[in-house]
C-alpha positions, 0 to 999 in steps of 0.5 A: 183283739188279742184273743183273736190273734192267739187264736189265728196264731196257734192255728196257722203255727201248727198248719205250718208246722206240720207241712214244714215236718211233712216236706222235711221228712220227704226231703230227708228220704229222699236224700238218704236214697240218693245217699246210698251210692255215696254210701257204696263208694265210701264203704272202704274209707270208713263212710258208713250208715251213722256218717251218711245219717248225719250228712243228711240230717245236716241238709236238714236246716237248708231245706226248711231255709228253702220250704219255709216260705211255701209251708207258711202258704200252704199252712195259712192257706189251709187254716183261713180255707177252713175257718172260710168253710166253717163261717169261723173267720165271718164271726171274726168278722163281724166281732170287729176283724176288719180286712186291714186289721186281717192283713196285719195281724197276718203280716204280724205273723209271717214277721216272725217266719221272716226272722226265722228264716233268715237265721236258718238260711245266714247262719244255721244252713250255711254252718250246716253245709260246711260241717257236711262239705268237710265231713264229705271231703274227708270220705269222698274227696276235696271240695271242688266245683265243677272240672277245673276248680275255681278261678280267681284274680288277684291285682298287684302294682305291677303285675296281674295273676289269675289263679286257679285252684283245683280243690280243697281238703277240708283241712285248708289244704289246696290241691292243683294250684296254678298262677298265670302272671300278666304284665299291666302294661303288655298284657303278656304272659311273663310267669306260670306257676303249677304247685301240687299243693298249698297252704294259706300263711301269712301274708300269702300261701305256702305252695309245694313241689313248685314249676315256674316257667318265666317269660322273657319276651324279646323284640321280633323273638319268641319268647325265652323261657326259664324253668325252675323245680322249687320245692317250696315257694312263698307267694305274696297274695291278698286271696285269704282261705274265706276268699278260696271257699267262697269261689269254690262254695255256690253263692246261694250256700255262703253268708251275707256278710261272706257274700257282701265281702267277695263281691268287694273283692271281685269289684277290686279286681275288676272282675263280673260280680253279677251273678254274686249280686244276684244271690246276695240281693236274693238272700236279702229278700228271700226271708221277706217273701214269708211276707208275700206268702201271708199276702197270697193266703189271706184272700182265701179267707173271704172266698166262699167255700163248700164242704168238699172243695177246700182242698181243690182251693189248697190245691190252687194256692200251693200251685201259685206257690210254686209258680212263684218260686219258679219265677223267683229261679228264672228271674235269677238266671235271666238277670244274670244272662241279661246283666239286669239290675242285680237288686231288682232281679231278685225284688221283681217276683216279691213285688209282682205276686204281692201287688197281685195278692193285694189286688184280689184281696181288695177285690174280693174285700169290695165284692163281699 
């Protein structure tokens, strides 16, 4: 059995291995095209040929985070096609490799892509991106998301303050800082604060060229409002930097553990934490569909093949592949827009395809 399983192992780690370095080096091209407007427009800060190589290579561990699953289907896929075709895998067969022994020493296998992929996409990917996000701030501008920035919300004794933050250098400086104070029992308005800049000290942030604007709200009075220009100001606050970035940072780029901690935070603070859920519960079962992937390919090895429609097979495989991530992405956007159960959201397609799998394979295992 162990030659058996050496045998099938090398097979499919080189298959896979080759379709991982195929994608990759589609991918890199692909960014480095899409990398030469940066290129034009950074010419004059100093962002040259050498910075943008490096700003793509460092993509490089978040898409093999991302293809790595598909390469594990396409790469089996094709190996167990093969030894189908060449009556390799009926030997097997009849040397003692029964279909639960098969499963196994699959699952065995696609173990190891799981391991693998959850360190590139917990702690290689997410490192990766931010020394690219840092290196892009520090020639293209702050890191920001989307047009107003990032909004937050921090809960006090007595008050509540939403907080925006417009960008991020790389450095930890904050540009465009603005807190809006709510009073807990009226819910009014009581202070605005807009700050050009700010920067995390300890036991709050150190904001620069400050407006307050306070409210002093009357019975059947407009509200009177007092102006006062500082040109620094301490403001007590809980929102450490890893909490700035992580609002600023698309959930699917963060760590685990980051991910685990903000969604404690938005929980806190009474604030919608579905969608964080959502890519925390993802990037808990993403490795785990290297698994699912093994299932999907291994009933090609019991189907009968001619010499010429091998790759129509393939072909077949990689489109349920891809059918499979794109159920994994609307599955995660409806759950979000549905508020399904974030745990199940993102287990659904998983479970699905693989109750699928097995039952062709077990088909196909009665039929043979």
């Amino acid at each position: 059995m162990i030659t058996i399983r050496r045998l099938i192992y090398s097979q499919v780690l080189r298959s896979v291995g080759a379709v991982a370095l195929a994608f990759l080096a589609l991918f890199f091209f692909f960014d480095m095209v899409d990398e030469l407007g940066d290129l034009k427009r950074g010419a004059a800060r100093g962002y040259n040929l050498g910075y943008a190589l490096l700003y793509v290579a460092l993509q490089i561990p978040n898409h093999l985070y991302e293809l790595l699953p598909i390469a594990a289907l396409i790469g089996t896929i094709y190996v167990m096609a093969q030894m189908a075709s060449s009556s390799e895998f009926t030997i097997l067969r009849t040397s003692g490799l029964g279909p639960l022994r098969a499963l196994r020493t699959l699952l065995g296998l696609g173990a190891v892509f799981v391991v693998i992929t959850f360190i590139f996409g917990d702690y290689v990917a997410p490192a990766a991106n931010r020394s690219a996000q840092a290196m892009q701030a520090r020639f293209m501008g702050d890191i920001t998301v989307g047009r107003t920035g990032a909004w937050m919300k921090e809960r006090q004794t007595s008050r509540n303050q939403a907080v925006n933050v417009g960008a991020m250098t790389s450095d930890g400086i904050m540009n465009q800082v603005r807190i809006f104070e709510f009073d807990n029992d009226s819910g009014r308005l009581v202070s605005t604060t807009k700050a050009a800049q700010g920067r995390f000290a300890d036991g709050g942030w150190e904001l620069q060229q400050v407006e307050r604007r306070g409210f002093e709200h009357a019975l059947a009075e407009p509200p009177r409002v007092e102006v006062e220009q500082l040109a620094q100001w301490h403001w007590p606050t809980g929102l450490s930097q890893d909490m700035v970035a992580a609002a600023l940072l698309s959930p699917d780029k963060m760590h685990t553990l980051d991910l685990f901690q903000y969604i404690s935070h938005l929980e806190g603070t009474g604030q919608s934490a579905q969608r964080y859920e959502i890519a925390f519960w993802r990037k808990v079962f993403y490795p785990l569909s290297c698994l699912v992937m093994m299932v999907l390919a291994l009933p090609f090895a019991y189907l009968h093949f001619r010499a010429g429609n091998i790759a129509g097979y393939v072909f077949i495989g990689v489109l349920v592949g891809i059918s499979f991530f794109l159920l994994n992405n609307v599955f995660g956007h409806i759950g979000n827009l549905r508020n399904w159960e974030p745990w199940l959201t993102a287990a659904a397609p998983g479970f699905i395809y693989s109750l699928l799998s097995l039952a062709l394979f077990g088909w196909l295992v009665l039929k043979q």
